[in-house]
Every structure is written in C-alpha cells, then in structure tokens.
TIBAVEX-630648 format. One record per residue (C-alpha): residue number from 1; x, y, z negated. Coordinates in pm, whole numbers. Example, Ala and Ser with C-alpha at 12.3 -4.5 7.8 and 13.67 -1.06 7.14 Angstrom:
BEGIN
[1,[1230,-450,-780]];
[2,[1367,-106,-714]];
This chain:
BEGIN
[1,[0,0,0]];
[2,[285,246,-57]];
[3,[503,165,255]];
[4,[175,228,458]];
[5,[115,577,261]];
[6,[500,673,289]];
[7,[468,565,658]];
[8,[117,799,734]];
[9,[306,1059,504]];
[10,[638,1023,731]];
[11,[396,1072,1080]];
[12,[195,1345,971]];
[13,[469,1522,844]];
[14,[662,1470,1174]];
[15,[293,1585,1375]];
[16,[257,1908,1181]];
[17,[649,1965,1220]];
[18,[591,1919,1559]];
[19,[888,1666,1507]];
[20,[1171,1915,1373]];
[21,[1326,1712,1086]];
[22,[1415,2001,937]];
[23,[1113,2113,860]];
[24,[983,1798,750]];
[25,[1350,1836,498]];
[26,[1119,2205,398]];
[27,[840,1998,291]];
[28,[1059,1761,84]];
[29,[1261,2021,-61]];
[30,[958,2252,-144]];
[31,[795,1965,-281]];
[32,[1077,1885,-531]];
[33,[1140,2201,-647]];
[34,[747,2227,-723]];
[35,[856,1887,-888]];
[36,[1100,2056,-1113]];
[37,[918,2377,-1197]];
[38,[595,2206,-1286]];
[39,[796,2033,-1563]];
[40,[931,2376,-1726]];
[41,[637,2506,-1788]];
[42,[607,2241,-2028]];
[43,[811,2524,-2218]];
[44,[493,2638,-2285]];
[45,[368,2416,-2565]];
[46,[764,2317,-2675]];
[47,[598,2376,-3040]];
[48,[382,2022,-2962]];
[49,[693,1834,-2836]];
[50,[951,1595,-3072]];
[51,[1221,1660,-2966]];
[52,[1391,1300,-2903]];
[53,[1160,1370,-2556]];
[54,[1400,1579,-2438]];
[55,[1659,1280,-2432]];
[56,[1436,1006,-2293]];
[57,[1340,1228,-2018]];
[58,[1724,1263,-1917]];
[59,[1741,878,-1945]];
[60,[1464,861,-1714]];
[61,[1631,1102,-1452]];
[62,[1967,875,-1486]];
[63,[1757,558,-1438]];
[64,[1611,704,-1113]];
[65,[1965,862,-956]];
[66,[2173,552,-1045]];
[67,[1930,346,-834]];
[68,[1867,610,-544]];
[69,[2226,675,-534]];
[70,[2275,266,-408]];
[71,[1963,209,-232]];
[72,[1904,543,-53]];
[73,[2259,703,14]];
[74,[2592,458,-28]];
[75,[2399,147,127]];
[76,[2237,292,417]];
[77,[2585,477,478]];
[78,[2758,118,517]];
[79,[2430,-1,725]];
[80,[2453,277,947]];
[81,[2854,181,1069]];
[82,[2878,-189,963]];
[83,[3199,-72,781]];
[84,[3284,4,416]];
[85,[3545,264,496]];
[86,[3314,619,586]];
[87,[3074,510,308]];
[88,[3407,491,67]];
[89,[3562,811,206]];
[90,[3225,1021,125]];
[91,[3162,867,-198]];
[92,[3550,978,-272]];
[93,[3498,1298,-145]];
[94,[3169,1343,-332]];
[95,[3340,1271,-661]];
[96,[3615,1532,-615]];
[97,[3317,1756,-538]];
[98,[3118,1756,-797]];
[99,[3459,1715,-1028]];
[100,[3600,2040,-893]];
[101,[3277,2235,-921]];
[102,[3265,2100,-1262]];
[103,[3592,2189,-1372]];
[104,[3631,2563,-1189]];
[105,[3255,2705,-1274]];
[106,[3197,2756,-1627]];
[107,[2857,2555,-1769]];
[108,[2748,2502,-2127]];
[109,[2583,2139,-2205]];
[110,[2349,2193,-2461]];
[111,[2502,1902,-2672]];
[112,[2858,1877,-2529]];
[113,[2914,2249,-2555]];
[114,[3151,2479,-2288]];
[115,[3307,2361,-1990]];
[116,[3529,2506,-1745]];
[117,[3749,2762,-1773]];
[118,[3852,2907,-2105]];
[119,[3913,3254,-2017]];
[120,[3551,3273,-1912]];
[121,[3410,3153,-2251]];
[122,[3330,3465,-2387]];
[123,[3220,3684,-2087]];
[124,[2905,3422,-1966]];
[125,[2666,3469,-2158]];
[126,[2524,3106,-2241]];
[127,[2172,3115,-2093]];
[128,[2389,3203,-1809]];
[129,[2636,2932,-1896]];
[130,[2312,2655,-1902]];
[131,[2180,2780,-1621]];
[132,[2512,2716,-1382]];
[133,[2535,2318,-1556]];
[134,[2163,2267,-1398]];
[135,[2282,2367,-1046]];
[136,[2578,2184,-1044]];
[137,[2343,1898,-1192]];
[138,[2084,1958,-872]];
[139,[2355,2003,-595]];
[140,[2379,1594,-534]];
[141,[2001,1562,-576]];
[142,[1923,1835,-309]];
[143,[2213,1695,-85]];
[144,[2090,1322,-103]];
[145,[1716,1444,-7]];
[146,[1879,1629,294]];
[147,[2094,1368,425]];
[148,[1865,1060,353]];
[149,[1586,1201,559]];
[150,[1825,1299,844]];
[151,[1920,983,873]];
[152,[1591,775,836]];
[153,[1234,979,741]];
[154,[1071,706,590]];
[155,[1382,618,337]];
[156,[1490,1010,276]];
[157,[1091,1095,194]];
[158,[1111,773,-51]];
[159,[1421,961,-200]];
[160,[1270,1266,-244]];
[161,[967,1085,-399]];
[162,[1153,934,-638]];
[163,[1398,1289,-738]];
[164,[1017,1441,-662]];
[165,[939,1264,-986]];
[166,[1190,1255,-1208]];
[167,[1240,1617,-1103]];
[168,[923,1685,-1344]];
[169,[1109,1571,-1696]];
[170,[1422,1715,-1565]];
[171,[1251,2010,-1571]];
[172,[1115,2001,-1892]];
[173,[1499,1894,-2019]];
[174,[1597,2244,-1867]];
[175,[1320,2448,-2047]];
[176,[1238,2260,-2326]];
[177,[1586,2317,-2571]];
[178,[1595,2656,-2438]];
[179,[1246,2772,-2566]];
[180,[1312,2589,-2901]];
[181,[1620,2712,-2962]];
[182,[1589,3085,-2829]];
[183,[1242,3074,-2948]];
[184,[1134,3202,-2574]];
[185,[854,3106,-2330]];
[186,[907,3233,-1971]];
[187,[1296,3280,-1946]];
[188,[1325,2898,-1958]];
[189,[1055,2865,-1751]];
[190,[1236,3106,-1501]];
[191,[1537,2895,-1493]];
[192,[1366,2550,-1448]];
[193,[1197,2745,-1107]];
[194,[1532,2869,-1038]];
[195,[1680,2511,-1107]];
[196,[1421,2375,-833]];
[197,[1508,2637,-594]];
[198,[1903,2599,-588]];
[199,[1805,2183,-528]];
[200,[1603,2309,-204]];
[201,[1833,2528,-109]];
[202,[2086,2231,-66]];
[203,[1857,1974,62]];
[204,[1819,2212,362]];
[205,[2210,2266,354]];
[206,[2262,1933,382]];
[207,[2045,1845,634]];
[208,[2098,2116,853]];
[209,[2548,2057,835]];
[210,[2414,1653,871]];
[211,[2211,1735,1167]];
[212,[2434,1933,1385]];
[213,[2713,1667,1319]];
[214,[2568,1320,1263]];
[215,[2854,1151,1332]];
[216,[2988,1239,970]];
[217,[2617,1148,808]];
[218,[2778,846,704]];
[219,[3030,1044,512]];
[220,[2756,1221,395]];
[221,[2525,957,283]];
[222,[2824,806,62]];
[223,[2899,1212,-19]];
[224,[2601,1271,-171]];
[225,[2596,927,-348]];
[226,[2916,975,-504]];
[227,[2811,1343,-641]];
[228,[2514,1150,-736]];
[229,[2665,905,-951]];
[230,[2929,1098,-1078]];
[231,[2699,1373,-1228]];
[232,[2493,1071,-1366]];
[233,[2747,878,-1538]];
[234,[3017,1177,-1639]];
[235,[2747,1435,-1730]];
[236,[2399,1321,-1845]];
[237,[2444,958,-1950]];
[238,[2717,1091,-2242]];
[239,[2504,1360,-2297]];
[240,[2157,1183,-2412]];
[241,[2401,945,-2580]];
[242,[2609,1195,-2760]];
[243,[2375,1302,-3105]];
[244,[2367,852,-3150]];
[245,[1988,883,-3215]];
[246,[1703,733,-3098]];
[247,[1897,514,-2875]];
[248,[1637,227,-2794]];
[249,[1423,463,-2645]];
[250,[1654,658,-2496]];
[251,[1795,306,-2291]];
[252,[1384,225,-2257]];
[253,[1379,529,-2043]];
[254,[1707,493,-1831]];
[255,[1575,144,-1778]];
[256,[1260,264,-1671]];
[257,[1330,537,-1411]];
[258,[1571,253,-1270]];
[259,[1281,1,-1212]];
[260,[1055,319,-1042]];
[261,[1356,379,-811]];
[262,[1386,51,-776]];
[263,[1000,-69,-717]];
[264,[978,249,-461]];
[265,[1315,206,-240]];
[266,[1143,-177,-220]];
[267,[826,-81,-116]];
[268,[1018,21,255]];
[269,[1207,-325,233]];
C-alpha cells in the first residue's frame, strides 16, 4: 500500500512539475522544512513536556539517519557503478566535510558544551552558537534528500519521507531546551523554522550541483551518506548518551526510528 502511494506521489509530483526534478526536490525540501518547523512550535507548551523527551526524540532522529544513510545514499551509490570505490571516495569525502565544518565554525551542544574555535568563545553569543550546531546537523540531511531524488524519485521521496518525519522531533529537540532554559517562546521557535530552511536550502544545492554533473552522483550519494553518519554517530548519539539517564528509552527510540527507516526504504524493495 505504501510503494503504490510513494509511486502515485512520485507521478503526480513529476505531472505538476511538468517533469523538472528540481522542482519535484522544492516539494521535498519545502515539505521537510514544514517537517521541522511544525515540531518547534512544540516550544509552545515546553511547560507540559519531561524533559527525558527531548533525548528520545534525538534517538529517534539517529535511528532514522543511520538506516537512510545505508539504504538510501551509500547502497544505491555502489548499485549505481557496480563498484565500491566512488561510493568509498564520497563517503571519505563526506566525513572530512562535515569534520572540517565541525571543527572551523563555532557551535554550542546543549550538553557537550563549545566547539570550534577558542578565540571565538566569547564573541558568539550562544543562541547564536546553538543555532550554527543545527545547520551543520541539517547540511547531510538536506544533501541526502537532494541527491537521492536525483538519482531515483521514488527512493529520494522515501528519503525525504523518512527525514520528513523525524524532522518533526528534531525540531522540537531544537526548540524545546531553548524555551526551558531561556524561558522564551518564539525565538526557539524562530530557529527550528530557520533550522528547516538551511536543510532546504541544501537539498536544492545538492540536487541542482548533482544534476548538472551526474557523473559524480555516485560520489555524492556516498557524500552525503558519510556526512550522514558521521553527524549521527560523532554528534547526536554521544550527545543523548552523555547526562547517563534514561537510557532504555533513549535506545527504545534509536531502535525505533531505525525500524521506520527501515520498514519504509522496504516498502520500494
């Protein structure tokens, strides 16, 4: 029943688009970022939430990116040339990505603390600081929507089903410690919209660089998959983990946005 409703969903998007891809990429990004600013506005009754909800919804979004990082990006980027090597390159190159955004651009975690450069510790403000670690956290998410439905429609719109949805407690991760702690309603909501928008912007990005030169989507597909699962395992698997509470739910959730990635990537199998 899904793989027929992804496949009318992949047609009529493709009618209406008049079959530009790119604008079919529009839809997908629009509809993630929607996604992600739906779930800040849960900022709005933070005084109703416990607060270990915050950490199972990460969990949730690292369940779901593990999987779609496999099953949407690296293994359709060894499909697509029959050979290891481009998928391997990208997924290299993705990695020293995300590793050198992370190191040069200043970001606070809101457990870990600072990162980046010390001389620029004191001059960010940290809303500021919060708001740059959710970008750098959306840049492989928008870039795996991007290149995933340049290369197939079908899979990329299962991808950004999939981000579409974990997108929504993502967004609520964004807003949620920032209107407890600051004691604020619409400035977190602002940056969870903001969040959404920067993950558009880059799905577009990377379908529109993909497009033009599709020879190096397989680079891109293991790219993206490599930012993917470096952001998930270096940043927001040690994070949820790092306050050593409430850690059976917290795995219950990782375990459960990887069976939804898993059950939808399936569903087109």
């Amino acid at each position: 029943m899904l793989e027929n409703f992804i496949t009318a969903l992949s047609n009529y998007l493709l009618t209406v688009s008049e079959g530009n891809t790119m604008v079919v990429v529009l839809y997908a990004g629009l509809f993630v970022a929607l996604m992600t600013s739906l779930g800040s506005l849960m900022a709005l009754f933070a005084h109703q939430m416990p607060t270990w909800s915050i950490d199972i919804s990460l969990s949730f979004a690292a369940g779901v990116m593990l999987v779609a990082s496999f099953t949407s990006l690296i293994l359709p980027a060894i499909e697509s040339t029959g050979r290891f090597l481009p998928a391997g390159i990208g997924i290299f190159l993705g990695i020293l990505l995300i590793y050198a955004v992370d190191t040069l651009i200043p970001h606070e975690h809101l457990v870990k603390g600072y990162e980046g450069p010390k001389e620029f510790k004191d001059k960010l403000r940290v809303v500021w600081l919060i708001v740059l670690a959710v970008i750098i956290h959306n840049l492989p998410e928008g870039l795996a929507v991007g290149t995933s439905i340049i290369y197939d429609v079908q899979t990329g719109l299962v991808t950004a089903l999939a981000i579409g949805i974990q997108d929504f407690p993502e967004g609520l991760v964004v807003a949620l410690p920032l209107a407890v702690l600051q004691k604020k309603r619409f400035q977190p909501i602002a940056i969870g919209v903001l969040s959404g928008v920067a993950e558009m912007v880059m799905a577009l990005i990377g379908a529109l660089f993909f497009g033009v030169f599709k020879w190096l989507l397989p680079y891109g597909l293991g790219l993206a998959g490599g930012a993917m699962l470096y952001v998930t395992i270096k940043e927001m698997i040690p994070e949820i983990y790092a306050k050593k509470k409430n850690e059976t739910l917290i795995t219950a959730g990782f375990f459960l946005g990887f069976y939804v990635m898993l059950f939808l990537d399936s569903m087109l199998g």
